[in-house]
C-alpha positions in Angstrom: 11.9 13.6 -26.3 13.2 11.6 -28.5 17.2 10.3 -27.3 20.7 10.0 -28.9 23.7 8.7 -27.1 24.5 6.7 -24.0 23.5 6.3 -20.7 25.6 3.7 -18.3 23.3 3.9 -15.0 26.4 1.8 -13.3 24.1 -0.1 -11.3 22.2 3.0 -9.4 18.6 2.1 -9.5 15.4 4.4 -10.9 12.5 4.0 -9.2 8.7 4.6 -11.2 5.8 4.8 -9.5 2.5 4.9 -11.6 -0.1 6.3 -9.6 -3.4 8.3 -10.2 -6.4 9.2 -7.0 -10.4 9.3 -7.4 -10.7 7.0 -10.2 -8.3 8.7 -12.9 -6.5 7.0 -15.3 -2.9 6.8 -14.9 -2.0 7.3 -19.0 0.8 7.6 -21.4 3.8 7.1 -19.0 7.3 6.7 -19.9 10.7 8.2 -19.2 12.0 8.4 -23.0 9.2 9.2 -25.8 11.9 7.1 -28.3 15.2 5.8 -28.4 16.7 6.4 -31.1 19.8 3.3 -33.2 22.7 4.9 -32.0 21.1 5.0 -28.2 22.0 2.8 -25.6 20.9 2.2 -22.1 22.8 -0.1 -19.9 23.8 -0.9 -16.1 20.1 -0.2 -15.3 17.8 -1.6 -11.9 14.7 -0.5 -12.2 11.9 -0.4 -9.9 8.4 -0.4 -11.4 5.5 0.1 -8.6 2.0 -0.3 -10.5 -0.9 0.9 -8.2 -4.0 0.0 -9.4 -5.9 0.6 -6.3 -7.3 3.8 -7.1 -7.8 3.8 -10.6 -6.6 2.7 -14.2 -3.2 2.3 -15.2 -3.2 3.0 -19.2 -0.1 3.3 -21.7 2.6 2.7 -18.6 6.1 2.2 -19.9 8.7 2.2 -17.3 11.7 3.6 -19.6 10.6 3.8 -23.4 7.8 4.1 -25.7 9.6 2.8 -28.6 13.1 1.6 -28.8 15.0 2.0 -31.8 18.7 1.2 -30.0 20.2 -0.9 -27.3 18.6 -1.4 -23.5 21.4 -4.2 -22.2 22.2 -5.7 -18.4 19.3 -4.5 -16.9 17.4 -5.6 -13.9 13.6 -5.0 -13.8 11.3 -5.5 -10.4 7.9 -5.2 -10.7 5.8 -4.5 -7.6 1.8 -4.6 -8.1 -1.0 -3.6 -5.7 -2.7 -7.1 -6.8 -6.0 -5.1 -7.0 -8.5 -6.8 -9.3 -10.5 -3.9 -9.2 -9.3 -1.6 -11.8 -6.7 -2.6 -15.2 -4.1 -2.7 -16.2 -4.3 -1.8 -20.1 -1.4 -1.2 -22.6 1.4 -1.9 -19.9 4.8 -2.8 -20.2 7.3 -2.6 -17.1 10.1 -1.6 -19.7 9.2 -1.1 -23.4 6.2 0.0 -25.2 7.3 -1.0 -29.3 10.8 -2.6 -29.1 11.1 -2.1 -33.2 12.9 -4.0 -35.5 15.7 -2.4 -35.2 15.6 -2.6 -31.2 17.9 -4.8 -28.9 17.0 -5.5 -25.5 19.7 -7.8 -23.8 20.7 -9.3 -20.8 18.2 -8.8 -18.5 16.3 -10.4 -15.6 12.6 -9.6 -14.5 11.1 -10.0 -11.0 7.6 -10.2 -10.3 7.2 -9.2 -7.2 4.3 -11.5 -6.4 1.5 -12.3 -9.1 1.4 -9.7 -12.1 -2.7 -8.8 -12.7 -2.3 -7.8 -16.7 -5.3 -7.2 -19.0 -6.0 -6.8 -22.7 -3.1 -5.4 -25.2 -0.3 -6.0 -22.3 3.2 -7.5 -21.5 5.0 -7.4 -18.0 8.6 -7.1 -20.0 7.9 -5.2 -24.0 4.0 -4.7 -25.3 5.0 -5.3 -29.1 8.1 -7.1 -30.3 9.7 -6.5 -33.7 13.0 -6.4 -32.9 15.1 -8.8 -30.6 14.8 -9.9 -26.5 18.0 -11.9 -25.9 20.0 -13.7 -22.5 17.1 -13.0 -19.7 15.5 -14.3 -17.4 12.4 -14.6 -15.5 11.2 -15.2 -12.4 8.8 -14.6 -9.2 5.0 -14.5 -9.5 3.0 -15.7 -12.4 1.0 -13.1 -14.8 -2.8 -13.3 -14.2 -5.7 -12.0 -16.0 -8.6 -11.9 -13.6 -12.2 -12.2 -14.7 -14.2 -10.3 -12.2 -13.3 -6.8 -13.7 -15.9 -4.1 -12.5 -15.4 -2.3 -15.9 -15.8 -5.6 -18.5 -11.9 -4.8 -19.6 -10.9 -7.5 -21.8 -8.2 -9.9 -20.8 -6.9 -11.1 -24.0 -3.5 -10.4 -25.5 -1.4 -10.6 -22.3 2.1 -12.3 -22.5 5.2 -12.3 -19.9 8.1 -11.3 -22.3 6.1 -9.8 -25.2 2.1 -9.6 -25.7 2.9 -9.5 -29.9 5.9 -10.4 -32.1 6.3 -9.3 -35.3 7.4 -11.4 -37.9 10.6 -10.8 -37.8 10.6 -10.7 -34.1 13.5 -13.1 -32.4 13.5 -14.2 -28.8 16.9 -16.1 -28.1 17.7 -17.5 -24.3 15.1 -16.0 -22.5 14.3 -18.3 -19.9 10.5 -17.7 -17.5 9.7 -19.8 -14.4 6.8 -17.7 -14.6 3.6 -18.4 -16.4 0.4 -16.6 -17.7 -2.5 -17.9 -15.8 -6.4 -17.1 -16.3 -7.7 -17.9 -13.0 -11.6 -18.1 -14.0 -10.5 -21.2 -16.4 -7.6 -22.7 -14.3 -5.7 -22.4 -17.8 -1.9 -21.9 -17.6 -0.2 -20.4 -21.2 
């Protein structure tokens, strides 16, 4: 599953839905395993609907695991169920690992409503090595609620990235959203 080549979605949108009944984990979702240097996806909306009513969401990537190439002039919408119920663990609403060699540009991310995030989580890329550039955020703020049934931790939870590498670079990326831990009234 790993991709070579191009893909121009010319505006049309894809729609993800990440949803699991009775309690099961929802794990390991993504459309693309890895995209590969020469890859590029562009012209993309995409529509990321997290349900976390019945169970836990776990490893959910709306397009890649790991990007290797370009993802450029995309628009992401996430929509949550805003239960605080169950996590939300390992999530990203478009990249898993954007590597060093990765490029994600020109992009804006709408959260529809507040984002509930837990431990090892980032509503845009999970780990950042390579580079976010020209985006923009906006919509609801990223929470990580204490009253978790399961005792999930709530650390390591960011908007555009949860880590950055070292040679990581975030360039004109601008957030009217924040990252807010209700239980302490802290805002990140």
């Amino acid at each position: 599953r790993y991709f070579h080549g191009t893909i121009d979605f010319q505006g049309y949108k894809m729609i993800v839905y990440s949803a699991k009944s009775n309690g099961e984990t929802n794990t390991a979702y993504q459309k693309f395993a890895r995209i590969e240097t020469d890859a590029v996806i562009k012209n993309l909306v995409l529509e990321l609907h997290l349900n976390n009513n019945e169970g836990v969401n776990n490893s959910v990537q709306g397009i890649v695991g790991t990007n290797y190439g370009t993802i450029e002039n995309v628009m992401v919408n996430i929509h949550d169920t805003h239960n605080e119920k169950y996590t939300q663990v390992y999530t990203a609403a478009l990249v898993g690992s954007n590597a060093l060699q990765g490029r994600i540009r020109n992009f804006v991310l709408k959260l529809d409503g507040d984002l509930a995030l837990y431990y090892d989580s980032g509503a845009l890329v999970r780990l950042n090595y390579g580079t976010i550039e020209n985006g923009y955020v906006y919509g609801g703020n990223v929470t990580t609620p204490h009253n978790l049934e399961n005792g999930a931790d709530r650390r390591h939870v960011g908007i555009i990235q949860r880590y950055g590498g070292a040679k990581s670079v975030i360039n004109h990326v601008y957030s009217l959203s924040s990252v807010v831990h209700p239980q302490e009234n802290k805002y990140d």
